[in-house]
N, C-alpha and C positions, 0 to 999 in steps of 0.2 A: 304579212300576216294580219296586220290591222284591217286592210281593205279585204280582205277575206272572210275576218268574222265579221266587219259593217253587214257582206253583202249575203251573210248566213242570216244575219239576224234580221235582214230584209225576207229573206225565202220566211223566216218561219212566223214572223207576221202577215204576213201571205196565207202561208196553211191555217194560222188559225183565224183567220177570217172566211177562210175557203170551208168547203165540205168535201167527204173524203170523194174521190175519183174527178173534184173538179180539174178543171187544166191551169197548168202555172203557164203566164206569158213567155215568149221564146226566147233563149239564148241573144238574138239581138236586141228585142224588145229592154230586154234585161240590161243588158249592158250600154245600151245608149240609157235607161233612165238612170243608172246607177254610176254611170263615166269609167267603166272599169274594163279590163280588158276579157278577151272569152276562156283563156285559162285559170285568172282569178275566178271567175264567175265557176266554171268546171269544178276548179277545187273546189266549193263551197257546196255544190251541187252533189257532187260525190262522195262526201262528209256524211249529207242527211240520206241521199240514198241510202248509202250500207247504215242510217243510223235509221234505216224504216220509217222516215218522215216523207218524202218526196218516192217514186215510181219512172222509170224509163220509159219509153214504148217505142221502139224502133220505127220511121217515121209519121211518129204521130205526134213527139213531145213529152213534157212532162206532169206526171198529174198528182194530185194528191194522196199517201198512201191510203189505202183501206187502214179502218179503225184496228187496234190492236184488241183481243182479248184480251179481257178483264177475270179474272178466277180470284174471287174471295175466296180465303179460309179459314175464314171464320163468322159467324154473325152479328153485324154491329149491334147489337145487342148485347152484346159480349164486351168485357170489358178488357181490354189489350196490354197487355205488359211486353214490351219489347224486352227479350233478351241482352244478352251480356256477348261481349265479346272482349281480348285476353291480350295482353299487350301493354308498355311503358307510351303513350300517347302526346304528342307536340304537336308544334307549331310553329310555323316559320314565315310570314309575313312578306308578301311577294308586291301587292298593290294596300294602300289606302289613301282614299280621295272622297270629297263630295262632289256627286254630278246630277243633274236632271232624269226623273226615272225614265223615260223617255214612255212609249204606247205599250210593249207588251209587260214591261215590269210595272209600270202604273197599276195599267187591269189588275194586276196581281196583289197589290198593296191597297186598290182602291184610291190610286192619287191620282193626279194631273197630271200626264206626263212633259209639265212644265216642272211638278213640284220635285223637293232636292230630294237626293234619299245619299245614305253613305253607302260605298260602293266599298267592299272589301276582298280581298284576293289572297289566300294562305295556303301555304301546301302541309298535308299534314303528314307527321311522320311518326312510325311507329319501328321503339327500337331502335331511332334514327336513321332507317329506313324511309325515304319516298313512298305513301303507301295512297294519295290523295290529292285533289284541288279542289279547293272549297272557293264558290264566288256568293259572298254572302251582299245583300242590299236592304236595309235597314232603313227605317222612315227617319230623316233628317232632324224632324219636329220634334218625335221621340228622346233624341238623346245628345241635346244641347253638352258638348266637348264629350264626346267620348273619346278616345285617346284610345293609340295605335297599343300600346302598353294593356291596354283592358284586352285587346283580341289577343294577344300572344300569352297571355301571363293567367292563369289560374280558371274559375268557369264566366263564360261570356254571359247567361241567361243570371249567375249571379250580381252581377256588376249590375246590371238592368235594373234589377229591382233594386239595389243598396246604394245605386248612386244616381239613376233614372228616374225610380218611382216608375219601372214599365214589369208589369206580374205577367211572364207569358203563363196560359193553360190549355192548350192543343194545338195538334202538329197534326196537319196532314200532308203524309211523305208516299211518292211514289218510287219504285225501283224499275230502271228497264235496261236491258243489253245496250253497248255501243260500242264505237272504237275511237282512238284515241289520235288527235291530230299530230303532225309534225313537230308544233310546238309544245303541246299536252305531253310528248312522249319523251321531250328533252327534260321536261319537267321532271317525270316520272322516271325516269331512267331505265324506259323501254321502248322495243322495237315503235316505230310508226305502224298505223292501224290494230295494232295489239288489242285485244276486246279488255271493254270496261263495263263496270255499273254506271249509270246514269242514275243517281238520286237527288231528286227534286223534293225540298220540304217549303210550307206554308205555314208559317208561326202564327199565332192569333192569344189575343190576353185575354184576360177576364171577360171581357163584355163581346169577345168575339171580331173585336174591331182586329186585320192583320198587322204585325208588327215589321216582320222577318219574311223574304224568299230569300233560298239558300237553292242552287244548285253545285251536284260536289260532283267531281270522277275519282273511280275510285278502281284502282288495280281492279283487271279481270284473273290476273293469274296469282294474284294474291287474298283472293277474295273468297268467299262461297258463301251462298245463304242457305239456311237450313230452317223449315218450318218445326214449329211444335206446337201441337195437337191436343186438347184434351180432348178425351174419349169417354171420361166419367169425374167423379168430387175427386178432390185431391184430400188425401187423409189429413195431411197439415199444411200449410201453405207457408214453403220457404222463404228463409230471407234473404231479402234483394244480396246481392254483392256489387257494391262500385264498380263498373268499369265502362266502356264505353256502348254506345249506342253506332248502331250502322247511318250514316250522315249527320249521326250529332253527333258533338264533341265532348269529351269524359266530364261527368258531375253535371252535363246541361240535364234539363227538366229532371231532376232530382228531389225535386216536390211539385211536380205537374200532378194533373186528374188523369190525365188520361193521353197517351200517344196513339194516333191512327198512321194506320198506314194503308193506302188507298186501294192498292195493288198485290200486294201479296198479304195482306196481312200481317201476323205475328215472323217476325224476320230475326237472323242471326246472321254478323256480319263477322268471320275471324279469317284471322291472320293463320296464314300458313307456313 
């Protein structure tokens, strides 16, 4: 499984260096630079296919997918209130470690991908239920001892600022269909290939410098998002209720400005 996700995480530094319909080098090419064999490599390859990243082409090879549409719904101009979603909310603590960001988590954080960042792995439960896998990567510099006990225990974006001095204020989060690997689904305690959300967030503080990438899975069959629309004023404008956010964890950005979300907009993520 490890040399499977190495040789994912090689394909999709790949695509995004690539442009969409470019060609990905061949199954052997691949595999002699990478020392691996052509069913590991297959597996990897058939992961990002059905996840709309990579394209087949009966023999021609493999090429980069066409770009995905993008459907705002709303105008950024508009200011964004993520909904609520309804459920008892945990966390259970599967990896934590410091590692080097390596090239595509770098880009993302804006480091070196020499520099350390904290690598974190929690599956999150709702209910006690399996409902989630969060891989959170966090800039090292940031948060001299943060402690395994701060991610399981009460809200993470709190501890930041009351024990870091790190104030996040926007989150741009994307949402998109996938399915769920062999070991994702032992996690989750469902079928292999079972559809999931793929949610990807980019934390950023005050001065807009990033703090946080988070990517999560998140049950397909436990899941659904539901947009909400204004259509005119709102007579009164209700008040928030606690609960959680769809790839954020309950009480995160609870005194943010403002949450975007890249791709769908204003999103609801509940339990079923």
């Amino acid at each position: 499984m490890l040399k499977r996700e190495r040789v994912r995480d090689h394909l999709l530094q790949l695509v995004e260096s690539q442009h969409p319909g470019d060609p990905i080098p061949s199954e052997r090419a691949l595999c002699a630079d990478l020392g691996v064999s052509r069913p590991t490599l297959r597996a990897a390859v058939d992961e990002l296919v059905a996840a709309g990243v990579l394209v087949r082409e009966h023999g021609r090879g493999m090429f980069v997918a066409p770009e995905k549409i993008t459907q705002e719904l709303i105008s950024p101009a508009h200011g964004l209130k993520v909904p609520r979603a309804g459920g008892a909310w945990s966390s259970r603590l599967l990896e934590f470690t410091t590692i080097q960001a390596g090239a595509r988590v770098g880009r993302k954080l804006r480091l070196s991908p020499a520099a350390r960042i904290v690598y974190v792995a929690r599956l999150r439960l709702v209910d006690g239920a399996p409902m989630a896998i969060e891989h959170l990567h966090i800039r090292a510099d940031l948060v001299p001892g943060l402690s395994a006990q701060e991610l399981e225990n009460g809200d993470l974006y709190e501890h930041l600022s009351k024990h870091h001095n790190v104030h996040v204020r926007e989150a741009i989060q994307t949402i998109e269909p996938t399915v769920v690997t062999r070991a994702e689904a032992e996690v989750l305690d469902v079928p292999e290939l079972s559809p999931a959300l793929l949610v990807e967030r980019l934390t950023s503080d005050h001065s807009g410098c990033p703090v946080e990438y988070v990517h999560s899975l998140y049950r397909g069959d436990r899941y659904r998002i539901v947009s909400r629309l204004t259509l005119g004023p709102a007579a009164t404008a209700p008040e928030p209720q606690p609960s959680h956010h769809p790839g954020i964890p309950p009480g995160d950005f609870a005194h943010r400005d403002t949450v975007a979300s890249s791709t769908h907009g204003d999103v609801q993520a509940m339990s079923t």
